[in-house]
N, C-alpha and C positions, 0 to 999 in steps of 0.2 A: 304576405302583405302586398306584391306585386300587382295580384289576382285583385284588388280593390282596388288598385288604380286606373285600371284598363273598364272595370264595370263603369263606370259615367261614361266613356269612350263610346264603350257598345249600346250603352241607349243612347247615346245622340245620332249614332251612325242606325242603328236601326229607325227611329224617327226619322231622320231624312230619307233614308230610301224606301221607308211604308208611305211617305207620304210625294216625296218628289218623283219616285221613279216610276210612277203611275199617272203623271202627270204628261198623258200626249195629246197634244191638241188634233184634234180629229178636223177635217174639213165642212167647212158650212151644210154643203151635200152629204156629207155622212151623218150628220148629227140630225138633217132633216129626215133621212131613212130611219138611222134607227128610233129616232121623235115618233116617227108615223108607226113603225112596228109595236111601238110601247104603246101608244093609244090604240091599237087595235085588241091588245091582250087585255088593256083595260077596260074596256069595251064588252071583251067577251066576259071575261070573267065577272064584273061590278053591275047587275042592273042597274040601268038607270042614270050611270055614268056617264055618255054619250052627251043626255039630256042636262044632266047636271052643269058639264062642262060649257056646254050653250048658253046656259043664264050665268055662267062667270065672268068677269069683267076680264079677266086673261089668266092663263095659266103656264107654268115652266114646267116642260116636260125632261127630265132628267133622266136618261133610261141607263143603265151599267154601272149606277154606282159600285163604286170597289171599297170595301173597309178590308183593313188586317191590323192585327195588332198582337204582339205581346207582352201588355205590360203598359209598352207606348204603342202609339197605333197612329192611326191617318186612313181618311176616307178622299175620295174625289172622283169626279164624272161632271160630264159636257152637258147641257142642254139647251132648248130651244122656249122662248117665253113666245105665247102665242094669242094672237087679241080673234078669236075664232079659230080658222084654219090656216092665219097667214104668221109666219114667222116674224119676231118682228127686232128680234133680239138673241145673242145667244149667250150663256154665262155656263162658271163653272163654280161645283162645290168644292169646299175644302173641309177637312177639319184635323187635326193634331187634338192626339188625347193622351193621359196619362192617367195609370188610376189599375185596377183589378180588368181585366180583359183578356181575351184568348181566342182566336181562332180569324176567321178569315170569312167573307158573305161578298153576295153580289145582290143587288137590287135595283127595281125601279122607284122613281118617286113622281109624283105629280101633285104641285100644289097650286090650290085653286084661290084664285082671289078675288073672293064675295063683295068686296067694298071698291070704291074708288079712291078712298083715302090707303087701305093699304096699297093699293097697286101705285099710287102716287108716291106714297112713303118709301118702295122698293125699287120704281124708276128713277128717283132723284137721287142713287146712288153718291154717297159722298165719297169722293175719290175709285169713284166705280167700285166702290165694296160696300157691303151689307154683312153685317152678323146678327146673328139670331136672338143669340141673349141679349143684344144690347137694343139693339133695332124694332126686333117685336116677336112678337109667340105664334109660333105655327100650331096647332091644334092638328095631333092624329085623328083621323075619323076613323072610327070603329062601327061594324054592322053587322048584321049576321045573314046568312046568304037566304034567309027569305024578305029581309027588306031590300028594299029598292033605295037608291039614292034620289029618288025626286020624292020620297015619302020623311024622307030626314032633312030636319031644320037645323043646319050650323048657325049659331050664333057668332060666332068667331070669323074674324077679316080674312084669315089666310087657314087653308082647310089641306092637310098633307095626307097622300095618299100614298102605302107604300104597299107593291107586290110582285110578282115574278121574284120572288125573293129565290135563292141558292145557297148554301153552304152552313153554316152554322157560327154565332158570335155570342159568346159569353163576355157580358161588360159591366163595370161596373164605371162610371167616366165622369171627368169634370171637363166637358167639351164645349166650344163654342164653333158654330158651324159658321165658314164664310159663303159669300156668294158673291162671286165677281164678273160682271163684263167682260166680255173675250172677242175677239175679234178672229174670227177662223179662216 
C-alpha cells in the first residue's frame, strides 16, 4: 500500500523535471545562430522554402525542440520570430502532457504566418503567452519531395513546419502547447 502512495509523487516529480529542467535560456546570439543554422537545413532540404518564407508576413524559427515523456511528458525550446531576415522577437515553447507516450525526440519547427490577422493575433500576446488550443490552429504542412513549396496553396493563417527531427516519440496526448516572450 505504501508503493501507491509515492506513485502521484513520481508523476509530479517526473513532470517537473521533463519539463522545467530543459528549461535554459540560451542567449539572444545563440538563438540567432542556431535560428540561422535551422533555416539553412530548411532550405536545403524543403524546395521552395526559401521562397515560401519571403511571401510570409513573419515567421518563428524554433530550432531544438526537446520532448520526453513517460506517461507525463513536456516539450520546450527557444526561438527567434522574424519579419524577413531581421529578428524582431524571441519566445519559447512549452507544453506539459499526460496521456499514453514514451520515448524521447529532438526537433525543428518553423511556422509561417500567411495572414496579417494571425500574426497580429500572435503579437498581441495577452500577458505575453499564447496557447494553441485556445488562441488558434496551426496547420502541419504536408508535401512529398517532388513538390515544391511555392507550388502548394495553404489556406490556413499559420502554416507549421517540422524537420531535422532525431530520436523517436510514441504519444498518444491531451496537450496544449504555450508560446511565451523571452527576453534573452
Amino acid at each position: 500500500m505504501k508503493k501507491l502512495k509515492f506513485l502521484p509523487l513520481l508523476f509530479v516529480m517526473l513532470l517537473t523535471f521533463s519539463t522545467t529542467s530543459m528549461a535554459t535560456l540560451n542567449s539572444a546570439k545563440e538563438i540567432d545562430k542556431d535560428a540561422n543554422d535551422a533555416l539553412r537545413t530548411f532550405y536545403k532540404e524543403v524546395k521552395g522554402s526559401k521562397k515560401y518564407l519571403e511571401h510570409a508576413k513573419a515567421y518563428l524559427v524554433i530550432p531544438d525542440i526537446k520532448e520526453v515523456g513517460f506517461f507525463v511528458g513536456g516539450k520546450y525550446g527557444e526561438g527567434a520570430l522574424r519579419v524577413g531576415n531581421s529578428t524582431k522577437a524571441y519566445y519559447s515553447i512549452t507544453s506539459a502532457s499526460v496521456g499514453f507516450q514514451m520515448g524521447a525526440q529532438q526537433y525543428t519547427m518553423v511556422i509561417a504566418f500567411t495572414s496579417d490577422a494571425a500574426l497580429n493575433k500572435f503579437l498581441l500576446l495577452e500577458d505575453d503567452e499564447w496557447e494553441t488550443d485556445v488562441d488558434g490552429k496551426i496547420s502541419i504542412a504536408e508535401w512529398n519531395s517532388k513538390e515544391e513549396l511555392d507550388d502548394v496553396d495553404f489556406d490556413d493563417d499559420m502554416v507549421a513546419f517540422i524537420f531535422d527531427s532525431t530520436g523517436m516519440m510514441g504519444s498518444f496526448t491531451m496537450e496544449g502547447t504555450k508560446f511565451e516572450r523571452i527576453k534573452p
